[in-house]
C-alpha positions in Angstrom: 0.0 0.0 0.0 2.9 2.4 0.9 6.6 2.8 1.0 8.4 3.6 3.9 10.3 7.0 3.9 14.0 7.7 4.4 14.3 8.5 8.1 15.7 12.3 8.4 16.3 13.6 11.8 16.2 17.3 9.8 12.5 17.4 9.6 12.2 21.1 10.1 14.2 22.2 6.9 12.4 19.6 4.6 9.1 20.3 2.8 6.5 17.6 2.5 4.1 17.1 -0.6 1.3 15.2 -2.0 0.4 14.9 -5.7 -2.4 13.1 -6.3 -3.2 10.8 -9.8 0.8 11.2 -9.8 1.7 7.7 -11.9 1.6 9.6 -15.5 1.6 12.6 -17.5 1.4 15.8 -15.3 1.1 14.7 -12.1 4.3 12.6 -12.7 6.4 15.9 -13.8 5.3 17.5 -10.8 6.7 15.0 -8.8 9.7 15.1 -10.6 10.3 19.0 -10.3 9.5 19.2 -6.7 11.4 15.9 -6.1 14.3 18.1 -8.0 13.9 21.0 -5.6 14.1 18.6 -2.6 10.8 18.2 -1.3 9.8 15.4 0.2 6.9 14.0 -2.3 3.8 11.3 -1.7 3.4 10.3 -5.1 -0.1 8.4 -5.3 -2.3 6.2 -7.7 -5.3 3.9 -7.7 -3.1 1.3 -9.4 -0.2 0.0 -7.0 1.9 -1.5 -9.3 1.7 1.6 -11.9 2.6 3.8 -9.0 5.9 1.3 -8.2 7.0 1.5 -11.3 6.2 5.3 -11.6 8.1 5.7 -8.4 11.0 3.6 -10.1 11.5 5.7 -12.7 12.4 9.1 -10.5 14.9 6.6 -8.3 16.3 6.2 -11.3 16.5 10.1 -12.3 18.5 10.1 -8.6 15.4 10.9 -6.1 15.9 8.0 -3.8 15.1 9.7 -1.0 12.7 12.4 -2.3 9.8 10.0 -3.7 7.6 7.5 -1.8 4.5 5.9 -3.1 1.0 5.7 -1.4 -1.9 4.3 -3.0 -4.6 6.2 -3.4 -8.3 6.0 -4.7 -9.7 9.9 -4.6 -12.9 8.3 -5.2 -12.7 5.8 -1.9 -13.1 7.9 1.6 -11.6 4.9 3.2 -8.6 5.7 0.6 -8.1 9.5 1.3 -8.5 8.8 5.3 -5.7 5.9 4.5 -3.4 8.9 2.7 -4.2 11.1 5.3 -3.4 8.7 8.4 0.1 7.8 6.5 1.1 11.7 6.2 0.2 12.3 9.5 2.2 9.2 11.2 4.9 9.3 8.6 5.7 13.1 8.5 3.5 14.9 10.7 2.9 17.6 8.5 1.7 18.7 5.2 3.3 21.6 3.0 1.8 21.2 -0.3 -1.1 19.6 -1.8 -1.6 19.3 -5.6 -4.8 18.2 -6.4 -4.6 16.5 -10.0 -6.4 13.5 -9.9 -9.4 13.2 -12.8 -11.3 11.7 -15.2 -13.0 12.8 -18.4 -16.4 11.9 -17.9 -17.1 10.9 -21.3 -17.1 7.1 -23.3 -15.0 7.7 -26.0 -14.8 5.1 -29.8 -11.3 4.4 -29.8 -11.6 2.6 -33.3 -13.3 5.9 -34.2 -10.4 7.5 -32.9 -7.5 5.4 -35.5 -9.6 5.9 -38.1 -9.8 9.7 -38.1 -6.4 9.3 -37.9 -6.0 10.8 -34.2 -3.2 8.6 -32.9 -1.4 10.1 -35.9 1.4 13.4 -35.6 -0.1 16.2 -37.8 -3.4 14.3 -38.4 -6.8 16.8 -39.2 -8.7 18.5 -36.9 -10.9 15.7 -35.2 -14.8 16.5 -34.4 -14.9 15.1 -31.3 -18.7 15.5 -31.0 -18.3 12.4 -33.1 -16.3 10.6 -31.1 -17.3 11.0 -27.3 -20.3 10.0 -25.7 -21.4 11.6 -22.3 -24.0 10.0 -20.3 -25.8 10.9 -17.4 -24.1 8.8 -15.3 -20.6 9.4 -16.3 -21.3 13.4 -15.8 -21.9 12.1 -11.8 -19.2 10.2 -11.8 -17.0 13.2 -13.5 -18.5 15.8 -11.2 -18.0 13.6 -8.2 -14.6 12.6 -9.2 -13.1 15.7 -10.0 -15.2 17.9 -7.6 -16.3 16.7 -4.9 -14.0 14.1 -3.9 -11.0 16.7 -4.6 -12.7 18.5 -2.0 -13.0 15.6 0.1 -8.8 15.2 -0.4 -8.6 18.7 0.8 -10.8 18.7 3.8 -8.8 15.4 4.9 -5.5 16.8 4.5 -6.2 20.2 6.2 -5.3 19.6 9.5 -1.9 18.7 8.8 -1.9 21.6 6.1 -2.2 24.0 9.1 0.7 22.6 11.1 2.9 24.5 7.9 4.7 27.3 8.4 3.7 28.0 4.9 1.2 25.5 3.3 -0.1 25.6 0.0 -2.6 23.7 -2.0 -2.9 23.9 -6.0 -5.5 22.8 -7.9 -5.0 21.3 -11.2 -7.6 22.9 -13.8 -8.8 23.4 -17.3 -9.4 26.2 -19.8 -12.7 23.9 -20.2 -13.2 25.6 -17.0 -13.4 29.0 -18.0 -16.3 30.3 -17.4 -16.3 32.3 -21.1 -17.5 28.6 -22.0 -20.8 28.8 -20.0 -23.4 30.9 -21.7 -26.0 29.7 -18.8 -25.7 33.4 -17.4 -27.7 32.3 -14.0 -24.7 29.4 -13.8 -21.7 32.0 -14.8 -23.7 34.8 -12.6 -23.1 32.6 -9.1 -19.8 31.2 -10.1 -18.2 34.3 -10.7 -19.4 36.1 -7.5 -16.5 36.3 -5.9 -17.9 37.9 -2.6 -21.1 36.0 -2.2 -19.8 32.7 -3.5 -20.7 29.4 -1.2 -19.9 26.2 -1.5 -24.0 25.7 -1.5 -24.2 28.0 -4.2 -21.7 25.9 -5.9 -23.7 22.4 -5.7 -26.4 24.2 -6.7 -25.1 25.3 -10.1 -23.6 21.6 -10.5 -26.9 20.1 -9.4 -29.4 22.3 -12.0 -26.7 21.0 -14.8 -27.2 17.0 -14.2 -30.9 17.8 -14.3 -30.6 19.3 -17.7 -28.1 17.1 -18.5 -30.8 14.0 -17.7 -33.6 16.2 -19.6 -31.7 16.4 -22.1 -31.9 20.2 -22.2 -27.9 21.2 -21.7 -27.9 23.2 -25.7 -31.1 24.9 -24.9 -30.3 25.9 -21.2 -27.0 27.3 -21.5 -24.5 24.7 -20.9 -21.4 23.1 -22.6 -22.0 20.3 -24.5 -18.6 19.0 -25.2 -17.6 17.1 -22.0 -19.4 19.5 -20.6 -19.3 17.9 -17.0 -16.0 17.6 -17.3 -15.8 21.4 -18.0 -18.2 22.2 -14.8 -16.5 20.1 -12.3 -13.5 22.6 -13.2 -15.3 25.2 -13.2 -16.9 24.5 -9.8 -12.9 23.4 -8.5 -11.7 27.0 -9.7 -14.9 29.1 -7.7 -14.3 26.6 -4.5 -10.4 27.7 -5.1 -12.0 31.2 -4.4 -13.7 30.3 -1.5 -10.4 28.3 -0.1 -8.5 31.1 -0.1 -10.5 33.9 1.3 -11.5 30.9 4.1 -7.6 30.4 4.7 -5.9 33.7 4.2 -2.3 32.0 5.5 -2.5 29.5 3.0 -1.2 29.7 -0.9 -3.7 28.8 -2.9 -4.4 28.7 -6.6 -6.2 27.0 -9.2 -3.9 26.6 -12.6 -4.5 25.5 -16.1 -1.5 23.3 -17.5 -2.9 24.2 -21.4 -3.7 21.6 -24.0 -0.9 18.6 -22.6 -0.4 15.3 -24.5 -1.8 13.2 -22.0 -4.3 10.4 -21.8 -7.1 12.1 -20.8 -7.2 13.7 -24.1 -5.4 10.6 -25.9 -2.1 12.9 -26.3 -3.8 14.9 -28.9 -3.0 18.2 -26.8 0.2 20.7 -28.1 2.3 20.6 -25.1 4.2 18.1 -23.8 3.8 17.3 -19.9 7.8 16.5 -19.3 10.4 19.1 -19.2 12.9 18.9 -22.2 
């Protein structure tokens, strides 16, 4: 389940982290350039012996002592209480968390996908209308997933947050997220009210959008169609990034957009690459 850390009698000097969905693509290069600034780094992933081998591959870059693996299911509450109980016995502390664990939300053709020619370096733009399916209960599942149980991770991990002389959380976004992308003006209205924003207000806006989404009303009401509960589970994580920080004026906070990345959450169709040249 975990790996034991290096003992260090110099606990005060060294910063502790926690990445989570850390096995691949971003998350993985995170690890690597806080790993490279030496902090102390939890990197997690549902699958064990992914997140061995991912773990592996940094020992090999020379951080044996800056990487140790915990697995982790940000879906599971038994799984983020399991990350939490490890940090706390293991280091005491928390001075970063990066939340970057997701999912797309979508069902996507992947024979669709080789025959338009995706897979393919310079292939033609790709109508992905065509290609992914959202259903209603993927859309819970994404808004769950990248929403709620983010904020699950965070609430978890707070208390040892606090015992930082400088803690910081960052949220891994979107430009899906943008609110420019909602034309539901009610939606966009309470997300971007930065004074009067709640996290009630929040679950409401993600709430009226399933219902649509199940009446089959998301074009007519206002809402993004592509992925769109992909796009409002970011959207919700950047207003609750609001809320976080006014709550916890100590605490660095920020929600960030990495850009279009080749990664497989968009099947490495994006621009930018996710590892440092």
């Amino acid at each position: 389940m975990a790996q034991e850390p290096t003992k260090n009698t110099d606990t005060i000097n060294i910063r502790y982290a926690v990445v989570t969905g850390s096995n691949k693509g971003i998350g993985f290069e995170i690890c690597r350039q806080l790993a490279s600034n030496g902090i102390t780094v939890v990197l997690t992933a549902r699958d064990e012996k992914r997140g061995l081998e991912a773990v592996e591959k940094l020992k090999e870059s020379g951080f044996s002592d800056n990487i140790i693996f915990h697995q982790f299911n940000v879906t599971d509450p038994a799984s983020v209480n399991s990350l939490a109980e490890f940090v706390k016995s293991q280091f005491g502390r928390l001075d970063i968390l990066v939340n970057n664990a997701g999912i797309g939300g979508a069902i996507v053709d992947n024979d669709a996908l080789i025959a338009k020619g995706v897979y393919n370096e310079g292939s033609a733009q790709i109508n992905w209308n065509e290609i992914l399916i959202q259903t209603y209960d993927l859309a819970v599942e994404c808004v769950q997933t990248n929403y709620y149980r983010a904020k699950r991770t965070v609430e978890a991990l707070l208390p040892l947050l606090r015992l930082s002389n400088s803690p910081r959380i960052v949220n891994v976004s979107s430009s899906m997220g943008k609110l420019k992308n909602i034309s539901n003006e009610w939606a966009k209205n309470v997300l971007n009210d930065a004074e009067n924003l709640t996290e009630e207000s929040i679950d409401q806006v993600l709430n009226e959008f399933l219902k649509d989404l199940k009446e089959d009303s998301l074009e007519a009401k206002g809402w993004p169609c592509f992925i769109g509960a992909y796009a409002l589970s970011k959207a919700a994580m950047n207003a609750y990034t609001r809320i976080l920080a006014k709550k916890l004026p100590n605490f660095q906070i920020n929600s960030v957009c990495p850009g279009f990345v080749k990664t497989d959450i968009n099947f490495n169709t994006g621009i930018l690459c996710w590892k440092k040249k």
